[in-house]
C-alpha positions in Angstrom: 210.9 -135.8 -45.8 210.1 -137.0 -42.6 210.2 -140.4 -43.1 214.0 -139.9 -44.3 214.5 -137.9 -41.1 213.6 -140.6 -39.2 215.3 -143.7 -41.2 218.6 -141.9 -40.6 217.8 -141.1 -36.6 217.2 -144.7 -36.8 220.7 -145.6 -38.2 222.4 -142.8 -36.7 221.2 -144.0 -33.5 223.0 -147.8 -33.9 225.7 -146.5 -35.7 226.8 -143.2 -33.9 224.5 -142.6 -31.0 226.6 -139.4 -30.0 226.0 -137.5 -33.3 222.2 -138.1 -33.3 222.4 -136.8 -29.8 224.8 -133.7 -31.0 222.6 -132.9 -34.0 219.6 -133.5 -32.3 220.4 -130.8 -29.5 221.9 -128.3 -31.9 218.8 -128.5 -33.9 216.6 -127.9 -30.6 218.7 -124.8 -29.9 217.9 -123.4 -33.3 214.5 -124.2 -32.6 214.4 -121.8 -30.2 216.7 -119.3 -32.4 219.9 -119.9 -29.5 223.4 -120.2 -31.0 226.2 -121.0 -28.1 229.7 -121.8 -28.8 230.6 -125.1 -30.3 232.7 -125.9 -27.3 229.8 -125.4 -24.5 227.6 -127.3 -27.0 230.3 -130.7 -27.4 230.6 -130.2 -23.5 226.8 -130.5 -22.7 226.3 -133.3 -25.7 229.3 -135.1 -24.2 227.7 -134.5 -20.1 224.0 -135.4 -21.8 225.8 -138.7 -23.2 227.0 -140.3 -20.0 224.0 -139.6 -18.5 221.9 -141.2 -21.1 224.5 -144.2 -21.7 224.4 -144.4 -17.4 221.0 -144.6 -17.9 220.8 -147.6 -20.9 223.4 -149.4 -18.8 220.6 -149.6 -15.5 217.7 -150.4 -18.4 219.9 -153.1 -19.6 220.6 -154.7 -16.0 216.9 -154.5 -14.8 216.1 -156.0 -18.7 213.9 -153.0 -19.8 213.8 -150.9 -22.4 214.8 -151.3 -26.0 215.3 -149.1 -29.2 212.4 -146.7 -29.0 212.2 -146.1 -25.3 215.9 -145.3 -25.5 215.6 -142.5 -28.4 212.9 -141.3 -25.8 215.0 -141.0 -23.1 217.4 -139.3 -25.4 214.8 -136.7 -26.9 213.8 -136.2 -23.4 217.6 -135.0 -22.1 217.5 -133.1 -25.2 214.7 -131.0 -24.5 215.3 -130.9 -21.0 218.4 -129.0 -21.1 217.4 -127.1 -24.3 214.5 -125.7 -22.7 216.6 -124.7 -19.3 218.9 -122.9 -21.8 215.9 -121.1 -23.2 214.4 -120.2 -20.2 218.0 -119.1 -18.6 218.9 -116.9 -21.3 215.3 -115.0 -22.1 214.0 -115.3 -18.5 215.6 -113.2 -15.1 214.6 -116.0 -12.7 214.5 -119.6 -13.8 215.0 -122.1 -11.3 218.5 -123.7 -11.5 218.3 -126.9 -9.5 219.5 -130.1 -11.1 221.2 -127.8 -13.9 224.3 -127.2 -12.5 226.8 -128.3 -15.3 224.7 -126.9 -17.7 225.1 -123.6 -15.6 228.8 -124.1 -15.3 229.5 -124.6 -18.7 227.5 -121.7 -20.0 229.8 -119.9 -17.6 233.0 -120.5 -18.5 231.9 -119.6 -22.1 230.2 -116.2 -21.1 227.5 -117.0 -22.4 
């Protein structure tokens, strides 16, 4: 099963790198057991986007990188925002820096 999980990250990834990223976070969230909004979710998946395509854009300039250390970077947005949301919602004091969309998008969803 896992190799089928990751043949169609693999495709997913060329063909619609968004949805791999969407899926990929929702999936993170139930990990944890956290269900927010759709809305707030396509908002963070579409601020976690331009970040990572920002990214992919300087990697391809400076001519490093490739297929697998982009899905890295990508896992690595993933979890970094999944894990602020974790700690934000089951912890009184989580430190907020560098989180601030995240923040204001929970927000505006009470959530």
């Amino acid at each position: 099963m896992k190799i089928i999980n990751v043949l169609i990250a693999y495709i997913l990834y060329f063909i619609s790198p968004k949805t791999l990223l969407r899926r990929s976070f929702i999936g993170t969230l139930l990990n944890f057991n956290i269900r927010i909004p759709s809305k707030a979710t396509d908002e963070i998946v579409d601020y976690l986007y331009d970040i990572y395509l920002k990214n992919k854009k300087i990697d391809k300039v400076m001519n490093r990188g490739g297929v697998n250390t982009n899905m890295e970077r990508m896992l690595d947005l993933i979890q970094y925002e999944a894990f602020f949301i974790k700690d934000y919602l089951e912890i009184s004091y989580t430190f907020e820096f560098g989180h601030e969309v995240v923040l204001r998008i929970l927000k505006k969803y009470n959530y």
